[in-house]
C-alpha positions in Angstrom: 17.5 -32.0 -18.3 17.0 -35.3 -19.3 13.6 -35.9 -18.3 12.7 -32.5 -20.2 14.5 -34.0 -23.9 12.1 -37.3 -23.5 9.1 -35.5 -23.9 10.3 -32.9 -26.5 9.3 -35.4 -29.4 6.9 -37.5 -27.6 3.6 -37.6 -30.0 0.0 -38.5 -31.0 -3.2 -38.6 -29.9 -6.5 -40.8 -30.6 -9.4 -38.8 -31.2 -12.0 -40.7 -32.6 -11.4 -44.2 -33.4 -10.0 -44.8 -30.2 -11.8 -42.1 -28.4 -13.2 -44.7 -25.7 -9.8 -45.8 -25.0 -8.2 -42.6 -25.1 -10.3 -40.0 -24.0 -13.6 -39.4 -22.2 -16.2 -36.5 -22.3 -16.5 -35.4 -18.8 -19.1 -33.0 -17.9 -21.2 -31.3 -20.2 -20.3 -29.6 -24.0 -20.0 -25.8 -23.6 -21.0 -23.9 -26.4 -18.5 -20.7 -26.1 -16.4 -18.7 -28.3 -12.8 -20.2 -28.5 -9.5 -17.9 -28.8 -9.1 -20.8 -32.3 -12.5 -20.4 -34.1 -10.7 -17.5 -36.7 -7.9 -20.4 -37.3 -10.5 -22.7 -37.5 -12.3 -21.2 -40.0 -9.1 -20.7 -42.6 -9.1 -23.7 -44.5 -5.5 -23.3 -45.9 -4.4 -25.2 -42.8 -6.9 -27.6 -40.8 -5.3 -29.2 -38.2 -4.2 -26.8 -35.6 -3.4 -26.8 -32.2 -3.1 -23.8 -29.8 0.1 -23.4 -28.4 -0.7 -24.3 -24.4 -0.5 -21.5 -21.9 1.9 -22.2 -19.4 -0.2 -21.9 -16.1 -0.8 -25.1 -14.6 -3.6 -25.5 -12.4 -2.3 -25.0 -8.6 -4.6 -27.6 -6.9 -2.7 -30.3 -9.5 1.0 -29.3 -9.4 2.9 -31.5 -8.3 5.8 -29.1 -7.0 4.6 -29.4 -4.0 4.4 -33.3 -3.5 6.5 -34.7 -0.5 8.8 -37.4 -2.3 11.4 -38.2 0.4 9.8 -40.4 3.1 9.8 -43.5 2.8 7.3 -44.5 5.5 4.5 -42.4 3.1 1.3 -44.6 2.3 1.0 -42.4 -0.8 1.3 -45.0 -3.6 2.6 -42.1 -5.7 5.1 -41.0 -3.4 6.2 -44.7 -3.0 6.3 -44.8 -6.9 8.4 -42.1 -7.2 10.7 -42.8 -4.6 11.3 -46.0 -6.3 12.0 -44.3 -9.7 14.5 -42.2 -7.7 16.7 -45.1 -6.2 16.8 -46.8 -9.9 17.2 -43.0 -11.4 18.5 -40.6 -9.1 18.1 -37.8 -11.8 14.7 -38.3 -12.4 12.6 -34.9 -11.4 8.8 -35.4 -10.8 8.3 -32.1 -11.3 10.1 -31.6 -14.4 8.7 -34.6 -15.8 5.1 -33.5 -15.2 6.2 -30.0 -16.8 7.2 -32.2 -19.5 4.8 -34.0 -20.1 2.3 -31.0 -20.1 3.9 -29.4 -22.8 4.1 -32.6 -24.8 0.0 -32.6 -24.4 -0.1 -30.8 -27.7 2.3 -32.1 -30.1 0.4 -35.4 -29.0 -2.7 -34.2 -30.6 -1.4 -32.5 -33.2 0.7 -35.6 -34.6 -2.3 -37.7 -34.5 -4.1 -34.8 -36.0 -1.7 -34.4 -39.1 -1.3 -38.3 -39.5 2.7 -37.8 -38.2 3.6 -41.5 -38.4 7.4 -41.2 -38.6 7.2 -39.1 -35.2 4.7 -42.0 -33.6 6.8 -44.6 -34.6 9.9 -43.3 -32.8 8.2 -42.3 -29.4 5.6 -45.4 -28.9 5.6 -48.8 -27.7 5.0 -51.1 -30.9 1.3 -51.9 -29.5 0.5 -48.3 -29.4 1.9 -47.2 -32.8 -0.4 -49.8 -33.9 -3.5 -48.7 -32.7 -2.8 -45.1 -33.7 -1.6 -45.8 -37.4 -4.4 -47.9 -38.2 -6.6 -45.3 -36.9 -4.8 -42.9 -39.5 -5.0 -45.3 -42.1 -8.9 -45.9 -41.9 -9.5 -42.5 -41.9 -7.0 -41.6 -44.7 -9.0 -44.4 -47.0 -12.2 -42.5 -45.6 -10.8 -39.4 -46.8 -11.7 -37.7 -43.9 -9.7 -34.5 -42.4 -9.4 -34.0 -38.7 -9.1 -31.0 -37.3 -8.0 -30.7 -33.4 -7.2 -27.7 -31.1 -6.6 -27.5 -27.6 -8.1 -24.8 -25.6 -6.4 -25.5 -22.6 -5.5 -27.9 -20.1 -7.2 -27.8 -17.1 -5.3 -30.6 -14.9 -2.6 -33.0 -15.5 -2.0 -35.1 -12.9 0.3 -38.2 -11.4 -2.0 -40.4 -10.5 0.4 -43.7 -10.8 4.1 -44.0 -10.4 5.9 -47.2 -10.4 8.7 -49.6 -11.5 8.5 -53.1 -13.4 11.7 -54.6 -13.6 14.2 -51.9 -14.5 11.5 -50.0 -16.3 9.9 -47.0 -15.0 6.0 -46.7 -15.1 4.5 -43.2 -15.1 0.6 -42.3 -15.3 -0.8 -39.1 -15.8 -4.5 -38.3 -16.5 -4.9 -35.5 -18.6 -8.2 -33.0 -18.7 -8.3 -30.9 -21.1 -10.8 -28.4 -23.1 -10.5 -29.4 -26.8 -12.4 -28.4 -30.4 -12.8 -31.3 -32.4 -14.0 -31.2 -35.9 -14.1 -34.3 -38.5 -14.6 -33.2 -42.4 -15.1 -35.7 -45.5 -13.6 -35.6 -48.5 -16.6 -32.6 -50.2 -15.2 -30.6 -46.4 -18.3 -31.1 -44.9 -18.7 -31.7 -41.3 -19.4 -35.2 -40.6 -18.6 -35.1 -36.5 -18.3 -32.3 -33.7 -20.0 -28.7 -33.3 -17.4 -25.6 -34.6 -16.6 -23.3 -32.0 -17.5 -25.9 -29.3 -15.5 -27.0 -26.3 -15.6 -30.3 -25.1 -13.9 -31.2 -21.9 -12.0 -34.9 -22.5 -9.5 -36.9 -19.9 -7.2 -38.7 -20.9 -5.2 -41.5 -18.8 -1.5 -42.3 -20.5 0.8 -44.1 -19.2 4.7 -43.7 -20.0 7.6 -46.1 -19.3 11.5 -45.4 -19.4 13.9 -48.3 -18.9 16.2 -46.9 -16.0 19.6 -48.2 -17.2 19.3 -47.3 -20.6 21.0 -44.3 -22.2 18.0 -43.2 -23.9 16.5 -40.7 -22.0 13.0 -41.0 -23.8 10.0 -42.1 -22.3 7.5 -44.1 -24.6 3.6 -44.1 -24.3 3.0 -47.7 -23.4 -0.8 -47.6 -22.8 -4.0 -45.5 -22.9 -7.0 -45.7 -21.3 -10.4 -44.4 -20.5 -10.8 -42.6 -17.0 -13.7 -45.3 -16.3 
């Protein structure tokens, strides 16, 4: 399915730099034993992330969301329904399967500096935030290393269209080990084997009569 291919290659993630535009600590740190901390620790490889368990929280899927009445005062539903009549193969569900999954190459091509894979999958305002965030921290010769625990809700919280473009937000929570090294590998930023619970609020955009069936991150924000 279409909607499944856009988010295939969809990557990157800001983690530090950006952190109060990407993501927000929610809650409080909890000091626990990851399924990672092993990887972690081999430092033949740095930046990992955990491949993401495919369990979705049930009190945030969205399989289950009424999209067919037009009367709904859900802004979501009215979002979507509007996707549909520009789209009519566009699958809520599948996309927010989709973009799940996608959670983790995200992080990880932010992680290992992937431009060439940022480049193709953001808007030009985006990609320029993130690379410069590489760049400062490649002069700083500084390592990050990033892995996801698990995602604990991902969520459509906007759904839209502007012009013929399609507007998607989803907020993202997640449980993530975030570890910053300098160039002697000492840790300069995050506690190892500590989870951190961070949302994320991205939002993606598709134009509708285009062939392309890749959505682009067009904007990131902090949950306040």
């Amino acid at each position: 399915d279409l909607d499944l291919l856009l988010f295939a290659m969809v990557a990157a993630f800001l983690v530090l730099r950006l952190r109060s535009v990407l993501g927000k600590r929610t809650g409080h740190q909890q000091s626990k034993q990851d399924p990672v901390s092993k990887q972690e620790q081999d430092r033949t490889s740095k930046n990992k992330v955990v491949e993401l368990p495919d369990n979705s929280p049930e009190e945030n899927s969205l399989d289950d969301m009424p999209i067919s009445d037009e009367g709904s005062d859900d802004p979501v539903v009215q979002g979507v329904n509007k996707i549909k009549a520009a789209d009519p193969s566009f699958d809520l569900s599948e996309f927010s399967e989709g973009a799940s999954g996608a959670f983790g190459m995200i992080v990880q091509a932010f992680a290992e500096g992937d431009i060439k894979t940022l480049k193709s999958f953001l808007s030009d305002d985006v990609f320029e935030n993130f690379s410069l965030a590489i760049e400062e921290r490649e002069e700083r010769k500084e390592t990050l290393e990033t892995a996801i625990i698990g995602i604990d809700a991902a969520e459509v919280i906007e759904a839209d269209m502007d012009g013929q473009n399609a507007l998607i937000t989803m907020k993202f929570v997640s449980e993530q080990v975030n570890l910053t090294r300098d160039s002697e590998d000492r840790i300069i930023d995050g506690v190892p084997n500590t989870v951190t619970k961070i949302t994320d609020i991205w939002m993606f955009s598709r134009d509708t009569t285009s062939n392309d069936p890749n959505w682009r991150l067009v904007e990131t924000r902090s949950q306040n």
